[in-house]
N, C-alpha and C positions, 0 to 999 in steps of 0.2 A: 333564491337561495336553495329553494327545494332542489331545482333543478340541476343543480351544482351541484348537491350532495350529490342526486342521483346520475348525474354525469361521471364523477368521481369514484361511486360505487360500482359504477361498470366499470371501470377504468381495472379497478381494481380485481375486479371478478374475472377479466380479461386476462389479467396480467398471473393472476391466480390460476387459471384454467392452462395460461401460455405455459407455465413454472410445471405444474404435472405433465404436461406435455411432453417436455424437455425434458424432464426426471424420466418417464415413462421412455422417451424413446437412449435417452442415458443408460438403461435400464438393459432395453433389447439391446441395445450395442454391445451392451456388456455380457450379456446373455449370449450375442453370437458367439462373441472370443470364449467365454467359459464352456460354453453348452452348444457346439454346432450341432446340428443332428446328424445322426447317425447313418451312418452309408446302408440303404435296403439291402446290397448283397454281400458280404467280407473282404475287407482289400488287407493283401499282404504287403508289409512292407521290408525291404532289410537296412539296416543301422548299422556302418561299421561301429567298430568298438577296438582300443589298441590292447593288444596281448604282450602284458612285458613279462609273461612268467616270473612273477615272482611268488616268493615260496611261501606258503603260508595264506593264501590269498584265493578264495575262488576264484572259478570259471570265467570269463568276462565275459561271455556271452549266455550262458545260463547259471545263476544263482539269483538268491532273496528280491534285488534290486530290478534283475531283469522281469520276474517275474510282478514283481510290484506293479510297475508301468504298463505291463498287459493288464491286469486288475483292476488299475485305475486309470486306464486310457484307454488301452486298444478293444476288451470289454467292451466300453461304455460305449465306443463310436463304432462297434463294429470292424476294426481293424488289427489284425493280426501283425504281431512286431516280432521281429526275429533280427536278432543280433548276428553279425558275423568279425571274429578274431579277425583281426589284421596284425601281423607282428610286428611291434614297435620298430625294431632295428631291421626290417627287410619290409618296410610298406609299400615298394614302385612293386616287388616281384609280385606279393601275393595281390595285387590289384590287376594288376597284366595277366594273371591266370584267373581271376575274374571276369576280367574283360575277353577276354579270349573266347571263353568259353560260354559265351553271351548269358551269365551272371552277376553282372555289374549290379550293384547294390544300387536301391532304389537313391540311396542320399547315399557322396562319395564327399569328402573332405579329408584336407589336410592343414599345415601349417602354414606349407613351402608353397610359395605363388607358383615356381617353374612346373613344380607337379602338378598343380590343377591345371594349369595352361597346356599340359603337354594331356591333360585327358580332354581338356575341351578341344585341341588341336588334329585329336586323335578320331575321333568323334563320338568321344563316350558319354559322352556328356551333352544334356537336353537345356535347346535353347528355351529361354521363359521368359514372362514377362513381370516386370516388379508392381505391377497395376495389380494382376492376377496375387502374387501372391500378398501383396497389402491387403488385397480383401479378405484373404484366408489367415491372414499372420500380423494384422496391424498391430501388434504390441513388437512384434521382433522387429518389421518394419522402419518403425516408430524408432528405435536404439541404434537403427543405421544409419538414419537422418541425423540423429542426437550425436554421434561419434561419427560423423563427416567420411561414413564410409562406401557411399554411393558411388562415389570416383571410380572405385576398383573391382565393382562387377562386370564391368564388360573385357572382354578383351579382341580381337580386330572386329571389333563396333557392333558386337551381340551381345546378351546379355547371359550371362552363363551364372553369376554366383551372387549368393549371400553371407553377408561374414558377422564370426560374433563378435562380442567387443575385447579386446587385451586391457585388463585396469593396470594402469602405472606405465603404459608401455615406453617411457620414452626410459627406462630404469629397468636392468637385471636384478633385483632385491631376491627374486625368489630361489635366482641361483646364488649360492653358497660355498667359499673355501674353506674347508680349515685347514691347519697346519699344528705343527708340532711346538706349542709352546712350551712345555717342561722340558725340547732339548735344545730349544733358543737357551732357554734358562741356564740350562747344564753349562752350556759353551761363554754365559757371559752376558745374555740379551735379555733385556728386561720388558721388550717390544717388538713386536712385529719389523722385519726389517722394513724401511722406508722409502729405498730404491734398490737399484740390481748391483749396486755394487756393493751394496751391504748386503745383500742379500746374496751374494757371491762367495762376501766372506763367511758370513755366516754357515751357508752349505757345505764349504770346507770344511769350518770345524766341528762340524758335525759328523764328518766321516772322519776327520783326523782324531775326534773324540772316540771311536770304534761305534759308536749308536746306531751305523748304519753304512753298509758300504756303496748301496746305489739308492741313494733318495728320492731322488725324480723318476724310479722304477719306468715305467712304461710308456712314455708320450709318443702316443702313434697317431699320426692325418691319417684317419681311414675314411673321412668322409669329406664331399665333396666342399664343404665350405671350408675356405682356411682362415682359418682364426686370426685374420692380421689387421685387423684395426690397431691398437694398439703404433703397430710398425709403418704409420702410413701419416704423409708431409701434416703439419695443419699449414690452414686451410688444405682440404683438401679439391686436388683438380676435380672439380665435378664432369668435365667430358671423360677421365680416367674412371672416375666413379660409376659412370654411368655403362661403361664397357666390360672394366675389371670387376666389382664391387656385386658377389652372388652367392647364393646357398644353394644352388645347381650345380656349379662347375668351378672346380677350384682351378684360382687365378696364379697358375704354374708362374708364367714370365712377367706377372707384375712387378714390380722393384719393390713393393713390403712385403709380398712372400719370399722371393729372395732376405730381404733380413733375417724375417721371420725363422727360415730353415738357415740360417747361416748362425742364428744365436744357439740352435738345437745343436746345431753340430760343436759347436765351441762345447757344449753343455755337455754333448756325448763323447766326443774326445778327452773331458776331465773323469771320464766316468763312474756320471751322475745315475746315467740309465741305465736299463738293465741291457744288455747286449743281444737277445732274443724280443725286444720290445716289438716285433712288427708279428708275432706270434697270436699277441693280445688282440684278433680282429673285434672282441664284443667289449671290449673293455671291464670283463669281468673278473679277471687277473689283478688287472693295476687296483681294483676296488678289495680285490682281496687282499694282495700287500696292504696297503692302506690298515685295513685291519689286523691283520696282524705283526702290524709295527713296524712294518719294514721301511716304509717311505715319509715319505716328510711333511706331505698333504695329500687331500682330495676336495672334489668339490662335485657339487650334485644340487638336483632341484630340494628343497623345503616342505616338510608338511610335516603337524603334528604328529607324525610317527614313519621315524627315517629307521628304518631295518639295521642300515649297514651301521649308522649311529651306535647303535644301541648293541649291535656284535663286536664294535670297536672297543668301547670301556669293559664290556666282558670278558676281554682277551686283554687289555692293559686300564684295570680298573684303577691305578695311579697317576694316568696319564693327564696333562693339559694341555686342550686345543684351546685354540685362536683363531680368529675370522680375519684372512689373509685381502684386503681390498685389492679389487684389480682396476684399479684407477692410478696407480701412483705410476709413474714414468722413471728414468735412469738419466744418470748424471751424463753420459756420452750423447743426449738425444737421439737414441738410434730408437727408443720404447717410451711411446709420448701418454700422456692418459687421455685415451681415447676410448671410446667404449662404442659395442651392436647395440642400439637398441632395436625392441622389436619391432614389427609392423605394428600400425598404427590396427591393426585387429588380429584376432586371432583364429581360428578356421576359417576357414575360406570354403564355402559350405557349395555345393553342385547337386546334380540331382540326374537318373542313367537318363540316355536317349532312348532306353529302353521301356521306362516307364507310362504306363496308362496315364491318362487324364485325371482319372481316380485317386491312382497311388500317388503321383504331385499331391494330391489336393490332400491326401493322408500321410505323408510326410512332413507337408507344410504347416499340417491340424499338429502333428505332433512337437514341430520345435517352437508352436504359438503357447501348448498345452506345457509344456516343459519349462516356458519360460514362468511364467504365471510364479509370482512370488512362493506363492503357499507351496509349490510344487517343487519348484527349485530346492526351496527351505528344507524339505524334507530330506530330497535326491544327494541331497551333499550333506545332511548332518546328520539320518535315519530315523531315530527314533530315543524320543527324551526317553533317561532312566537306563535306556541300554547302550545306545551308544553316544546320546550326548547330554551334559549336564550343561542345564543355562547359571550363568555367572551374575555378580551384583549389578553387571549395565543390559540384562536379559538379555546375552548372547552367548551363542552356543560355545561352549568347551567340549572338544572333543574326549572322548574316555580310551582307555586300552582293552578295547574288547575286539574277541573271535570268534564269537559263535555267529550262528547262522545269521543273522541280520547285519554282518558286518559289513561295510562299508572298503569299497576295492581301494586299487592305489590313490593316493591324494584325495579324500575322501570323494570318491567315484569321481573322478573328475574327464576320465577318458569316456564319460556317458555324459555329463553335466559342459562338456569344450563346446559341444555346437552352441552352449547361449553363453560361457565367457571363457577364458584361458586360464582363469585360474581364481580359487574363491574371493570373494568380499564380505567383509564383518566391519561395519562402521567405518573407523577412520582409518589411514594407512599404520596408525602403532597398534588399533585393536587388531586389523588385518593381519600385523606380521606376529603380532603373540598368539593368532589361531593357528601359525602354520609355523611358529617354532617349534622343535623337535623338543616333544615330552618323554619323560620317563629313562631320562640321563643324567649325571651330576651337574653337569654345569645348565646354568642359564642365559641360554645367548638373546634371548629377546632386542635388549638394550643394544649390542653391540649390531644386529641386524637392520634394527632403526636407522643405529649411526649409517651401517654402509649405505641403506636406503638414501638418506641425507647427502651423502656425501658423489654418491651417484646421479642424483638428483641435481646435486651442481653441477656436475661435467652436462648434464644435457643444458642447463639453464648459460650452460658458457658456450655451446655450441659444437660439444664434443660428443655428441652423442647424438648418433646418426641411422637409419638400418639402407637396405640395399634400395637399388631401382627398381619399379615394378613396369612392367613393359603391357601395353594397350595391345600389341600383339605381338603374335603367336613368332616365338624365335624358332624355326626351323632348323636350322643349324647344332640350335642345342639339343631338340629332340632325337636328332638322329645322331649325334656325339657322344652325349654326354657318359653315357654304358661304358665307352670305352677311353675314352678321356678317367675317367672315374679311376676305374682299372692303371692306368698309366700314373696317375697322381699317386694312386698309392707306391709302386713300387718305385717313382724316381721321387718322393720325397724320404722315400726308408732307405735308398741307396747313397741322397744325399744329408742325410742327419749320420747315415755310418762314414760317408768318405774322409778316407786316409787325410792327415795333413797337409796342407797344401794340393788336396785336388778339389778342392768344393769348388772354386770357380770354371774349370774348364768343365766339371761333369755337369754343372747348373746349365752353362752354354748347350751343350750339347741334347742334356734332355729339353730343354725350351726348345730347340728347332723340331725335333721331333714331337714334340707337344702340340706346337701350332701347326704343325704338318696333319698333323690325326685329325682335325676339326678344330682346334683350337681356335686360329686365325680367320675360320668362318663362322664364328660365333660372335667374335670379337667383330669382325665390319657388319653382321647384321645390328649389332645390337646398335654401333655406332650409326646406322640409317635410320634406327630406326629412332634413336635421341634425338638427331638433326631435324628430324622429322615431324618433332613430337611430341613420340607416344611411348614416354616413358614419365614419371614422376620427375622433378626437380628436388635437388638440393636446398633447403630452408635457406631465407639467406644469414639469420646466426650462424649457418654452418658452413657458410660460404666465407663469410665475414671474420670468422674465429682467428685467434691468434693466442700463441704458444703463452 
């Protein structure tokens, strides 16, 4: 018996010594990610960071925030962080004059798959390995496995990138319409129209009411993606999808961009738009109508403090909006509810050819050091008492403060995108009442929820879909798309203004010349390269779907 105890008791002591063990080495693991040490001689690194000039708003690349991060990151390791402005609305130019001038920022990122493919193609971009940085970034690592985003680091069979995660992505919730409910009202409506032929009517009599004589002010394709989900068969042909279906190169001679600009021109022939709309290249105009009463909607991304919001009821402090769904379809089936959803991530994160051993390894320390809960927490919500107050389920409320410690657009969020695309607070209804827009009369929380919901069904039906991602490098579109771009703009401005009865012969005519520019070489590589491949598939709900 004795022996047994004491067999027992080692058992025990073993298993006791095994247990600190385990703790202690739990411990140092945790210790690397928190606590790497410090580089002996100073590595500099640069960060892009997006510049939307907005007014009111620090620097993006040097104020409070930026600053913070070198104090409590680049300090501690030794490594020197420097932010470089990228402007929102022109990111290929100022990165090509980066790259050019052998500048390339040590981490390069963006949204748009075509654009990092076109810098890893270029050779801006250093090839790595995900072993290397798992051992530098196991927590961020760790999030790519967890969100099945492994698939989409390589592309012709290197490995070029790491992506953060998009929460909700198969759902637009965080963009937002409103419109003009007080002159639904006026005219008779006690609702949102419901499809386009009410919505037809309704428009009319809103200008037949005098409230407004061009409502739909300024709809101008200035950018390369055309917005024609909506206008596209269901099921959709997935070999068309995989060719036409892009936010690189808009899809001139598709048959849904054909609708698409065929419904615009119906629209601007009654005219709804302003007749100077191709004027508007930044879209700063049609956001200013919007506010000052002149048009009918706008729509924009969500966070508790929308600028253009909050200038609108200042100039019509009587007014009622309403959250316009863009799910519903039309009675002709020519506009089905279809909806983009995003990529299944969101930055698509690279790092220069340029870069040292070192600076990888201090770029990678910084988006492992960024993620870290405590760190994040702060980055996006600053500082309790000034700029955020915690609520009764101890989550953050943001406040309406400007002083120094303020917090950039979407509470920093163009510094906080390499670890997600857009914040998270609990559940999706805490989430969307942190980023409905405060310190306005109405309260859209609820009605944001709804559209969430309701969006959320079109993906769950199989209508909600994003583009192909291609394994390699499209050629064709690299050396196109500049000028394809260019061509899109002026033959979709010439065909939203054509005279009655010429849209179809001018649509013919700019399509030949379209596919003659590079068009038609974009389109068979990409088609090689789906036969082939190395492009994503269509879900088969989305294959499967029906009207």
């Amino acid at each position: 018996m004795k022996k047994l105890v004491s067999l027992l008791l080692c058992i025990v002591l073993c298993l006791t010594a095994m247990s600190f063990a385990a703790a202690e080495d739990g411990e140092a693991q945790k210790a690397a990610i928190y606590d790497v040490a410090p580089f002996a001689e100073n590595v500099t690194i640069t960060v892009p960071v997006y510049d939307r000039s907005k007014q009111g708003y620090p620097a993006v690349d040097d104020n409070y925030w930026t600053k913070w991060v070198q104090q409590n990151f680049g300090d501690k390791y030794n490594i020197t962080v420097k932010y470089i402005a990228i402007p929102r609305g022109d990111v290929m130019t100022k990165y090509s004059m980066l790259i050019s001038g052998d500048d390339t920022p040590t981490i390069l990122m963006e949204y748009d798959y075509p654009k990092v493919a076109q810098w890893a193609n270029d050779g801006a971009m250093a090839e790595i390995s995900l072993d290397e940085f798992k051992a530098v970034a196991p927590t961020y690592y760790q999030a790519m496995v967890e969100h099945n985003q492994l698939a989409y680091t390589d592309i012709n069979g290197k490995t070029y990138f790491v992506l953060s995660e998009r929460p909700y992505y198969d759902t637009t919730y965080t963009y937002v319409t409103f419109c003009r409910m007080d002159w639904l009202r006026q005219v008779g409506y006690d609702h949102v129209p419901a499809n386009y032929a009410e919505f037809c009517e309704a428009i009319q009599k809103i200008v037949d009411a005098g409230l407004t004589k061009q409502p739909l002010g300024r709809r101008l394709f200035d950018s390369a993606y055309a917005q024609n989900f909506a206008y596209r068969d269901i099921p959709v042909d997935e070999t068309e999808w995989a060719i036409y279906s892009s936010l690189g190169t808009a899809s001139l001679s598709w048959e849904p961009t054909r609708r698409m600009l065929k419904r615009a021109n119906d629209e601007y022939l009654k005219g709804w738009y302003s007749t100077e709309f191709e004027l508007d290249a930044d879209g700063s105009q049609e956001k200013t109508d919007f506010i000052n009463g002149v048009t009918f909607s706008y729509g924009n991304y969500m966070s508790a403090d929308v600028d253009w919001l909050k200038a609108f009821y200042e100039k019509n402090p009587n007014a009622e909006l309403a959250i316009v769904s863009n799910y519903q379809g039309d009675e002709e089936g020519v506009f089905e509810a279809q909806i983009r959803a995003d990529n299944p991530f969101g930055m698509i994160v690279g790092f220069s050819s340029l870069a040292t051993p070192d600076q990888l390894k201090a770029a990678w320390m910084y988006m492992e050091w960024l993620m870290q809960p405590e760190n994040l927490f702060v980055m996006e919500n600053g500082i309790q008492g000034v700029t955020y107050e915690l609520d009764a389920d101890g989550l953050p409320v943001m406040l309406d403060y400007s002083g120094e410690e303020m917090l950039n657009h979407n509470n920093n969020i163009d510094m906080t995108c390499i670890i997600h695309a857009s914040k998270k607070r609990g559940t999706i209804e805490q989430t969307i009442a942190a980023i409905t827009p405060k310190g306005v009369p109405q309260d859209f929380t609820q009605a944001i929820i709804d559209n969430f919901y309701a969006l959320k069904g079109l993906s769950e039906a199989g209508k909600a879909y994003t583009d192909p991602i291609f394994a390699v490098a499209i050629e064709a579109e690299s050396e196109n798309n500049g000028t394809l771009l260019s061509l899109w703009k002026e033959y979709s401005t010439k065909l939203i203004k054509a005279e009655e009865g010429q849209f179809d012969a001018l649509y013919t005519e700019f399509c030949e010349k379209y596919l003659a520019a590079g068009y038609q070489d974009i389109l068979d590589e990409r088609l090689e390269a789906f036969n082939a491949g190395n492009t994503t598939k269509l879900p088969e709900n989305i294959k499967n779907a029906v009207k």
